[in-house]
C-alpha positions as CSV (number, residue, x, y, z in Angstrom):
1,X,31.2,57.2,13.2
2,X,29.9,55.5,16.7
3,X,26.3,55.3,14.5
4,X,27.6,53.1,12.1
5,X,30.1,51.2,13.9
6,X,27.6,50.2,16.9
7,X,25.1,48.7,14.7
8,X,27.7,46.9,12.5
9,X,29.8,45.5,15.5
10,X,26.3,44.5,17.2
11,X,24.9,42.5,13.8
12,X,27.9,41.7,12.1
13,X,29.0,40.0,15.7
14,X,26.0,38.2,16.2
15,X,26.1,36.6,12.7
16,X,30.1,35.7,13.2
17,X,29.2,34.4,16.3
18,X,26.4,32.3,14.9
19,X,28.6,30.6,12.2
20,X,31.4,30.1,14.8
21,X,29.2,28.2,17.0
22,X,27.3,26.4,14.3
23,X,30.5,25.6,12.3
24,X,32.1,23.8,15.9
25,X,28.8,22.2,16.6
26,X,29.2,20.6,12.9
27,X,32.2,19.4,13.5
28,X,31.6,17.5,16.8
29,X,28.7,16.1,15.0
30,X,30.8,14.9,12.1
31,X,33.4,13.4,14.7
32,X,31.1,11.7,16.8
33,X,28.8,10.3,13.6
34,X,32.6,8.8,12.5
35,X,33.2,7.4,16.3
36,X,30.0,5.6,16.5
37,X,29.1,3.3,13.6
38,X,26.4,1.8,16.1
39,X,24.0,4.9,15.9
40,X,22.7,7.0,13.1
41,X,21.6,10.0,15.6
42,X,24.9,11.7,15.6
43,X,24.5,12.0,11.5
44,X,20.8,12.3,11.4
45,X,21.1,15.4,13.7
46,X,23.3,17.3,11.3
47,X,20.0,18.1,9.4
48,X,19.2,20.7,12.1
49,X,22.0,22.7,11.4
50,X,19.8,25.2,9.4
51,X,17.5,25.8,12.0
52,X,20.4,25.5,15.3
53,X,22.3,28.3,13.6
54,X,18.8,30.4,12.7
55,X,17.6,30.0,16.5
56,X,21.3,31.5,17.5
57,X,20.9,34.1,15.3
58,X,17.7,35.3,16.3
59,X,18.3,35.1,20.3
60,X,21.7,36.7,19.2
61,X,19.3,39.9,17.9
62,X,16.9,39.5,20.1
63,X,19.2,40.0,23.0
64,X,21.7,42.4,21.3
65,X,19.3,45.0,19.4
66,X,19.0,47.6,21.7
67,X,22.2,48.1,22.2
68,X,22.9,48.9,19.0
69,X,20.7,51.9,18.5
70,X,19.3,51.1,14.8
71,X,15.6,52.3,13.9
72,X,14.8,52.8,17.6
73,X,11.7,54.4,15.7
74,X,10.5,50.5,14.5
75,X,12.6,49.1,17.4
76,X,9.1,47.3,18.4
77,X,8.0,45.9,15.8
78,X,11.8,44.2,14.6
79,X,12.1,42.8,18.6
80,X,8.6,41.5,17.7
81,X,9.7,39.9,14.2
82,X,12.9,38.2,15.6
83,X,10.9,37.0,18.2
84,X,8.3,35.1,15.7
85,X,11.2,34.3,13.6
86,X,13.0,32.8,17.4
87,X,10.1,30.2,17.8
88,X,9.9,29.2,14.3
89,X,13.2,28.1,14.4
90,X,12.7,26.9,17.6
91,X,9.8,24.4,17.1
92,X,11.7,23.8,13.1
93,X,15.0,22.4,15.4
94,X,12.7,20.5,17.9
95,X,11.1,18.7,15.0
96,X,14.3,17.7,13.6
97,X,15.9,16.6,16.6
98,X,12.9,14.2,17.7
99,X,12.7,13.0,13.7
100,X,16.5,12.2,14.2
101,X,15.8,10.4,17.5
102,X,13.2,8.3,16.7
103,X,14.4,7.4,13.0
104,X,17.5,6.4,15.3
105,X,16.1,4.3,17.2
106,X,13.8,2.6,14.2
107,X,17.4,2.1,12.3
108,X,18.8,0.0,15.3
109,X,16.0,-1.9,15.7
110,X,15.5,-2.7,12.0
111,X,19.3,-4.1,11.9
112,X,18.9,-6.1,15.1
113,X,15.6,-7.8,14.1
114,X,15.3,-10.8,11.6
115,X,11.1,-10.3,11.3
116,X,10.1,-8.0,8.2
117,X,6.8,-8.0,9.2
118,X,7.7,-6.3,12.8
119,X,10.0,-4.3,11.2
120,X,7.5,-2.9,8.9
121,X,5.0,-2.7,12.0
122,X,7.6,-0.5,13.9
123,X,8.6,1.6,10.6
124,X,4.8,2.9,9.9
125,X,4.5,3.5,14.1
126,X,7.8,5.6,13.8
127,X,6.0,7.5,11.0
128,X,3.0,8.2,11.9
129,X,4.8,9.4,15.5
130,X,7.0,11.7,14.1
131,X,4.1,13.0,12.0
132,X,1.8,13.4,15.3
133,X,4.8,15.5,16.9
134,X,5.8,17.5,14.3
135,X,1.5,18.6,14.4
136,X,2.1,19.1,17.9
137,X,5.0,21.4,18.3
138,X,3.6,23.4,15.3
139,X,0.3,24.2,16.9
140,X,2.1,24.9,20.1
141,X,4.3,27.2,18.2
142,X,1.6,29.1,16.4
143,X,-0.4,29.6,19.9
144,X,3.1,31.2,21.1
145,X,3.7,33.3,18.0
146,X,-0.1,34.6,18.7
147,X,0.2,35.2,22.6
148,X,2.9,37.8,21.3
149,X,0.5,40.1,20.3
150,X,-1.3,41.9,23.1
151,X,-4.4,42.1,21.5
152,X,-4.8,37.9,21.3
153,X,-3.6,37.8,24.9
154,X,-6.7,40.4,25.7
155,X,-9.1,38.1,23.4
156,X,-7.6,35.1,24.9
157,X,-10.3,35.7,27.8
158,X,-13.1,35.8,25.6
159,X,-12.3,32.7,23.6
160,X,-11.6,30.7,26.7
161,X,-15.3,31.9,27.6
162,X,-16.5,30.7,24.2
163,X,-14.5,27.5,24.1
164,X,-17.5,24.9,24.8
165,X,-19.2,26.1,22.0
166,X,-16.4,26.9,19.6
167,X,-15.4,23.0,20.9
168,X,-18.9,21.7,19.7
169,X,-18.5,23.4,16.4
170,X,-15.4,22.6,15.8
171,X,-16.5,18.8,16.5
172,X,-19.3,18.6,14.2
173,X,-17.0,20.6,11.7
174,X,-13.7,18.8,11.9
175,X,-15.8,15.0,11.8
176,X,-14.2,13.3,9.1
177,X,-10.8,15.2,10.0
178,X,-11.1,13.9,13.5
179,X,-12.3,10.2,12.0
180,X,-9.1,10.1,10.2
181,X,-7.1,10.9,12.6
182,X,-7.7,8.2,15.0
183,X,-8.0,5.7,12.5
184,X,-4.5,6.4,12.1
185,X,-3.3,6.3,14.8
186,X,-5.7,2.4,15.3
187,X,-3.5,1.3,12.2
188,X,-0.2,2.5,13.6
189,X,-0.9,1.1,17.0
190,X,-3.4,-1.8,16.1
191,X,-1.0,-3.6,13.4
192,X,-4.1,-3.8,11.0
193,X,-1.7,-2.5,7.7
194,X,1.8,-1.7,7.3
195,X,4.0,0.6,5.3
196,X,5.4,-2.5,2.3
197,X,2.0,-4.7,3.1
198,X,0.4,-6.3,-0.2
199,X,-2.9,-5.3,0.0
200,X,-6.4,-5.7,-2.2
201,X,-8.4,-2.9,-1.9
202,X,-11.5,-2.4,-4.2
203,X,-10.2,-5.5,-7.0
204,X,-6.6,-3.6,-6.7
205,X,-3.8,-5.1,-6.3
206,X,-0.8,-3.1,-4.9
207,X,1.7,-2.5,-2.0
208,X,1.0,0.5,0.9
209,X,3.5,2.9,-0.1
210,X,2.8,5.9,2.5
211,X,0.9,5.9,5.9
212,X,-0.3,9.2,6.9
213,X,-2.4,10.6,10.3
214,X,-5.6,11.6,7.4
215,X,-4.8,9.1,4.1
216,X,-2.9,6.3,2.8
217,X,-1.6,5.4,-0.7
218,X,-1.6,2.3,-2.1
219,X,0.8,1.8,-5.0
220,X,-0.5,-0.5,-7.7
221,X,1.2,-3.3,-9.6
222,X,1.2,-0.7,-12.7
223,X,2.9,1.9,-10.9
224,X,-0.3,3.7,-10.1
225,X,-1.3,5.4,-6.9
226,X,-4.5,5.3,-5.3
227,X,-5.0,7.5,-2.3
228,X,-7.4,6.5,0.4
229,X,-8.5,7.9,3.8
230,X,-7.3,6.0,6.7
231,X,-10.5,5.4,8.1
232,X,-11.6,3.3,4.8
233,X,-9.4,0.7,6.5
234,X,-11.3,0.8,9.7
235,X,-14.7,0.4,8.7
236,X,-14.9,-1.6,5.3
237,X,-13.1,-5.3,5.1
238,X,-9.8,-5.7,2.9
239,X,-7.2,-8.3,1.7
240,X,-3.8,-7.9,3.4
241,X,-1.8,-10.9,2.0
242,X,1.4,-9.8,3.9
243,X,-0.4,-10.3,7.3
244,X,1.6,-12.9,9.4
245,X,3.6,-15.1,7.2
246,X,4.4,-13.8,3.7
247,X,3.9,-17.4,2.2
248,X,1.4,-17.8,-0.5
249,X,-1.0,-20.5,-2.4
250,X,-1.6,-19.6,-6.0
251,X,-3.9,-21.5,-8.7
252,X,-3.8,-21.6,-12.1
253,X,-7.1,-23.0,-14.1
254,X,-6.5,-25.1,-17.3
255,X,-9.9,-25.4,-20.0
256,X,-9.0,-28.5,-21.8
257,X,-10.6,-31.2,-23.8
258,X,-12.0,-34.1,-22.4
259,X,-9.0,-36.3,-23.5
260,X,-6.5,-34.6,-22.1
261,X,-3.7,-36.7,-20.3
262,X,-4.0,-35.4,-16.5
263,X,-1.8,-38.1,-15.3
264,X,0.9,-36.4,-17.8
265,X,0.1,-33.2,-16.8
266,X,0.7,-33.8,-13.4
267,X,4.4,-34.8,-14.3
268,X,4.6,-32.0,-16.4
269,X,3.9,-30.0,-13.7
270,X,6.4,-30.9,-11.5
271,X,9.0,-30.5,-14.1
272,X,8.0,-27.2,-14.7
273,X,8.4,-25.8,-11.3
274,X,11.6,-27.8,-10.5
275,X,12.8,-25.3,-13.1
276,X,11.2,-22.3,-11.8
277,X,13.4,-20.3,-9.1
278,X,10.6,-18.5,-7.8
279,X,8.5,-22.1,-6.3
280,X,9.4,-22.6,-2.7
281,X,9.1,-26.3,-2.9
282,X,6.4,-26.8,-0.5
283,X,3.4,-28.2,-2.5
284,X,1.9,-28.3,-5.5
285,X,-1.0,-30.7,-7.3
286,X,-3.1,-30.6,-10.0
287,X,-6.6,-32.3,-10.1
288,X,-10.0,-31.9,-12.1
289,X,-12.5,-29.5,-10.6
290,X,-15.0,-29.4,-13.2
291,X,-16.7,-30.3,-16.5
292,X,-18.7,-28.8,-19.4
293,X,-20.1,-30.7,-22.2
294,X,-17.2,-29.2,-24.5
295,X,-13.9,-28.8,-21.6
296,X,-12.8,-30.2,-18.9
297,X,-11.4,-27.7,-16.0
298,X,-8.1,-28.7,-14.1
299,X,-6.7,-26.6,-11.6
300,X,-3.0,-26.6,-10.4
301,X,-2.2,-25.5,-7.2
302,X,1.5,-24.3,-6.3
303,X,3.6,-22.4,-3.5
304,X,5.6,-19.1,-3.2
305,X,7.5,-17.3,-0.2
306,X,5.4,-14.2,-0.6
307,X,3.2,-12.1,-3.2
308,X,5.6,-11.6,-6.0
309,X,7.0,-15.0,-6.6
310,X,3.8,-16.8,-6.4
311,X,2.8,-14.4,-9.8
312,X,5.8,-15.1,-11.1
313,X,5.1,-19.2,-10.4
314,X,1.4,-18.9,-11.5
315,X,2.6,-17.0,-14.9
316,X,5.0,-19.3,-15.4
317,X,3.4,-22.6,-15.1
318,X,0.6,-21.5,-17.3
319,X,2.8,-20.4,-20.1
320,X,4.8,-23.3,-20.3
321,X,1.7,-25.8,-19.5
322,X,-0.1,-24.7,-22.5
323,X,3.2,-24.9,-24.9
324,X,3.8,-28.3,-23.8
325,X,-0.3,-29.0,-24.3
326,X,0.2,-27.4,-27.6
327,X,3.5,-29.4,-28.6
328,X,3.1,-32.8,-27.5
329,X,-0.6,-33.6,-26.9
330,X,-2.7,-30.9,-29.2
331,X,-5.6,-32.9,-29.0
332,X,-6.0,-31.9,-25.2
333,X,-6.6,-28.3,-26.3
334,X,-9.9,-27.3,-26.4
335,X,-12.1,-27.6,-29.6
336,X,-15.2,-27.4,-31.2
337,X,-16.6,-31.0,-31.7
338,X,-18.1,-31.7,-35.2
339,X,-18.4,-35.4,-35.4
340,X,-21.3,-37.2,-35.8
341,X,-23.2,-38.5,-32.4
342,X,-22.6,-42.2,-30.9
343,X,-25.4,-44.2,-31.9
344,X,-27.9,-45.0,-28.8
345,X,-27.4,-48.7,-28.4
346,X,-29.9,-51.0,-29.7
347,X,-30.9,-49.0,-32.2
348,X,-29.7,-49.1,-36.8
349,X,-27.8,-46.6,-37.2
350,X,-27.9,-46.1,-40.8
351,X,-30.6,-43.8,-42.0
352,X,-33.1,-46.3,-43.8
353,X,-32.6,-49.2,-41.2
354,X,-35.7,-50.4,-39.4
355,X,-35.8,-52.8,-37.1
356,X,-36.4,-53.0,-33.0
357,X,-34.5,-49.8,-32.4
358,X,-36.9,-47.7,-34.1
359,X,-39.7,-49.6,-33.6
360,X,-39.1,-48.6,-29.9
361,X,-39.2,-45.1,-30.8
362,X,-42.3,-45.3,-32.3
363,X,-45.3,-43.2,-30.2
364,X,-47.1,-45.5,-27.8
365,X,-50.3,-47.3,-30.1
366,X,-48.8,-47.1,-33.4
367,X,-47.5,-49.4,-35.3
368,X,-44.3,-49.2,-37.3
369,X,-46.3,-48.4,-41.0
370,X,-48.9,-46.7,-39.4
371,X,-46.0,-44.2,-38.0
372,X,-44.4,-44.1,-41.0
373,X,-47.7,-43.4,-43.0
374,X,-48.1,-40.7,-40.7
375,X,-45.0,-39.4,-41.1
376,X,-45.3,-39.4,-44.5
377,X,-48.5,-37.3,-44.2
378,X,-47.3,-34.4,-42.1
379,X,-44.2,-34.4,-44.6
380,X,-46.7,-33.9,-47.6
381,X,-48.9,-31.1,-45.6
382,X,-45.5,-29.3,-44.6
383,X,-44.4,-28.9,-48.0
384,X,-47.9,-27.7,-49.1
């Protein structure tokens, strides 16, 4: 009877205990989330419940086994197992506690400050920090699950001997891994993009979605993502239209016919974005760049707060500039000219008239019959 009640008062205890504790720990966290509206920490660390309860379980068994005399033939190897499963959970609560401090802190600064731009700035720090210690305490936990096993601790001597050239190796092998990485950390620390920038990368157009210590993603106007390594941002130039202020200059180009009424069209203009909610009011103009010998190019030039409303302006100005082209004045529209020629002055424009004009087109020592003689000639051999 002592055989099966040690090992069920010795287990089952340690799991009661471990729900007892975690279930009042839970409930000081609840009370203390509802106390302070100020902070987020309080709720934030509730996520580490899992792992708080698992580490109390494991030291529970870790400390209690023995006593309670249960497969003393594999009683190594289980100490062993709860003590890889003890650090697990140990390094999986420490990452949860410093994710919950530092997203914290990021949520009281994001409420106290009035700059987007900082606030963005501080969010993809916070990230790429968390993401920096959560690498940390897993490689530290790894090396301690390791140095559990007496044979790594007796190889630890000859790796330590071998760690200059393992370190060169592991240099020339992990490169690009190791170029990543700092560039990550240079665009978390050096404010060159942030997590919500509107960036142009290779002729696309699109908002940094994720920021990551080895790649970032870049989500398109389309809703397509394109994933990049961080260290593309580092060493090849880039558009980042969100960099200081948000405010944006957009231009629209207008092909039109030489007739067109720019005076008008600068009214129009104005009437158009007086309408649109997306113009900021802060300029706008429209004046002829260019020429062709069928068009005439006219550029308008108008104001938004930021990325998205100066599309919306530019969209709708040049919708509702060519309706009013095509409504009041289609003759401004552009068009394929098929009248005849203006006359060059001086000379008869009707097809048999003679006279000074095309006299003084006549080759240089020829007389007006002799020309037309001539040109009678070469009509006669053309035709055979």
């Amino acid at each position: 009877m002592e055989n099966v009640l040690r090992p069920l008062i010795v287990i089952g205890g340690s799991v009661v205990l471990t729900l007892l504790i975690g279930w009042v720990t839970d409930l000081l966290l609840r009370k203390a989330d509802a106390r302070h509206d100020d902070t987020t920490l309080w709720g934030l660390l509730r996520r580490g419940r899992v792992p708080y309860q698992l580490v109390l379980c494991a030291a529970l068994l870790r400390a209690s086994y023995g006593k309670a005399q249960l497969l003393e033939d594999h009683q190594v190897g289980i100490g062993q197992t709860l003590t890889l499963v003890l650090i697990g959970a140990t390094a999986w609560l420490m990452i949860r506690i410093a994710a919950a401090i530092v997203e914290s802190s990021y949520a009281r600064y994001a409420r106290a400050s009035r700059d987007a731009a900082r606030v963005r700035r501080v969010r993809t720090q916070v990230t790429l920090i968390t993401r920096v210690v959560a690498a940390i305490v897993g490689v530290v936990a790894v090396a301690a699950m390791l140095l559990t096993f007496p044979a790594m601790r007796a190889a630890g001597a000859s790796l330590l001997a071998s760690a200059g050239v393992l370190g060169i190796v592991a240099g020339v092998a992990a490169q690009s891994t190791l170029a990543n990485l700092f560039a990550g950390l240079q665009i978390a620390f050096g404010d060159m993009v942030r997590i919500g920038d509107t960036v142009v990368v290779d002729g696309e157009w699109g908002t940094i979605e994720e920021i990551t210590l080895t790649f970032l993603t870049v989500r398109t106007w389309d809703e397509r993502r394109i994933t990049m390594p961080v260290s593309y941002f580092t060493s090849k130039p880039f558009e980042n239209w969100s960099r200081g202020t948000p405010q944006m200059t957009g231009i629209v180009y207008f092909q039109v016919d030489h007739s067109a009424p720019v005076d008008a069209m600068r009214t129009q203009l104005r009437e158009i974005l007086r309408a649109c909610p997306a113009w900021d009011g802060r300029s706008y103009g429209l004046v002829v760049t260019d020429t062709t010998p069928n068009t005439m190019e006219v550029r308008a030039l108008v104001t938004a707060k930021d990325a998205d409303d100066i599309w919306t302006v530019r969209v709708t100005v040049r919708e509702q500039m060519i309706r009013w082209l095509y409504m009041e004045h289609p003759y401004a529209l552009p068009r394929v000219n098929t009248a005849d020629a203006a006359p060059i002055p001086g000379e008869d424009p009707s097809p048999n008239g003679g006279g000074v004009g095309r006299a003084a087109h006549e080759p240089p020592g020829v007389t007006g019959a002799e020309g037309r003689a001539g040109r009678g000639s070469r009509s006669a051999d053309d035709h055979g």
